[in-house]
C-alpha positions, 0 to 999 in steps of 0.5 A: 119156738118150734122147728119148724118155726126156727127153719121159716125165719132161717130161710127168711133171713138167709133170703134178705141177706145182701148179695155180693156187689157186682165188681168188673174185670177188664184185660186188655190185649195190645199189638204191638207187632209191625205197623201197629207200634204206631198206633200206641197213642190210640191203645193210651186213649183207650186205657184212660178211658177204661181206668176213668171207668172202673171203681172200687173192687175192680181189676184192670190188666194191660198186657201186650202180644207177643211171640208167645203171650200166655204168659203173665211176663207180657202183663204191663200193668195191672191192679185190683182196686181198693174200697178208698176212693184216696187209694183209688187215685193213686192206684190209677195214677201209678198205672197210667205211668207203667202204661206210659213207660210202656208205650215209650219203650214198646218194642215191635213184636215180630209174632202176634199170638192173640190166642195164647194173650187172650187164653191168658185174660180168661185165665187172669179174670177168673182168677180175679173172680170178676162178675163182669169178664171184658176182654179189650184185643187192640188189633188187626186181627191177624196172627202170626206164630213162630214155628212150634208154637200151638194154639189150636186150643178150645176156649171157655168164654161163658160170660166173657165179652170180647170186644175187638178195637181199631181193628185197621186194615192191612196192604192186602186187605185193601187189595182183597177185602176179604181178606179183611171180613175173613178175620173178622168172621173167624175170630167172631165164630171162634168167640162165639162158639165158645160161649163168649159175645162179640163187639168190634169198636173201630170208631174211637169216638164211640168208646162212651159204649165200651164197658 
C-alpha cells in the first residue's frame, strides 16, 4: 500500500474512534452563617436530589461557607463515582451519612465568602476534569468578610453553570427590596462577565431542571 494510501485509512480510522464519554462534576456551596443554619434540611433536600442524579465517573462535592472558604478543609463530602453500579451505591450511601453529620453538627458561620467557596468549586471541578461544570450556591447572597480578607479577584467561568438556590430574603430586603434585586443583579454580572451562565431556582419543587 502506498503512503498516501496508509495516511487515508489513518485519518479514517482516528476519525471513528469512540470520544471520550461526557462525565459531570457538581460543587455545591452551603451557608451556613445566621439564619441560614435553619435552612439545612432544604440544602439536605437538594443534595439527594443531585446524588439520585449523577452516575458513574461523576464528581460531587459538598462544601460549606465560611470565614474563609477557599480551602478544601470546608469540603464536607466529596467523591468521583466508580464504573460499579454496586460501588455506586455505596459511594452515595457513605456520602449521604457525611452530609448527615454535617447538618446535625453544623455550626453557624459568622463570615460568609462566597467568592473564595466558589474560586474553590472552579478549581476542585478542573481538577476533576468534568465536561459538565455545575456550581450549586445554597444562599442569600450576601457576603460578609473579615477584615483583611481579599476577594476582589477575576474569575474564569467558560463552561461552568452557576446555579443560585433558595436565595431567601433578609429583614432589610423586605423594607427595600432593592437591596434584594441588588444581590442578584451583581452576582449574575459577576458570573456572567466572567463567561459563566447563570440560574436562580428558588422554587424547590422545580429541582426536576437543575442538572
Amino acid at each position: 500500500m502506498k503512503l498516501s494510501g496508509i495516511l487515508i485509512c489513518g485519518a479514517i480510522l482516528t476519525g471513528c474512534s469512540p470520544s471520550q464519554p461526557a462525565n459531570s462534576g457538581v460543587y455545591m456551596l452551603i451557608d451556613t452563617s445566621g439564619t441560614y443554619r435553619e435552612e439545612m434540611e432544604k440544602a439536605d433536600q437538594i443534595i439527594r436530589y443531585t446524588l439520585s442524579r449523577l452516575d458513574a465517573a461523576d464528581s460531587f462535592a459538598v462544601a460549606r461557607i465560611d470565614t474563609g472558604s477557599f480551602s478544601e478543609k470546608d469540603i464536607v463530602a466529596k467523591t468521583t463515582f466508580d464504573d460499579r453500579p454496586s460501588t455506586i451505591n455505596r459511594q452515595k450511601r457513605l456520602f449521604s451519612e457525611q452530609i448527615t453529620a454535617f447538618i446535625k453538627g453544623a455550626n453557624s458561620s459568622p463570615y460568609t465568602d462566597i467568592t473564595g467557596g466558589l474560586l474553590q468549586a472552579v478549581e476542585y471541578l478542573n481538577e476533576k476534569g468534568s465536561t459538565v461544570k455545575t456550581v450549586l450556591i445554597f444562599s442569600d447572597l450576601k457576603e460578609e468578610l473579615e477584615d483583611g480578607y481579599i476577594r476582589n479577584i477575576e474569575f474564569d467561568l467558560y463552561g461552568f453553570d452557576i446555579i443560585a438556590l433558595n436565595v431567601t430574603k433578609l429583614r432589610s430586603d423586605n423594607i427595600d427590596p432593592r437591596e434584594y434585586l441588588a444581590r442578584l443583579e451583581n452576582w449574575q454580572t459577576k458570573v456572567e462577565s466572567s463567561g459563566g451562565s447563570w440560574r436562580v431556582i428558588n422554587d424547590l419543587d422545580g429541582l426536576e431542571g437543575l442538572l
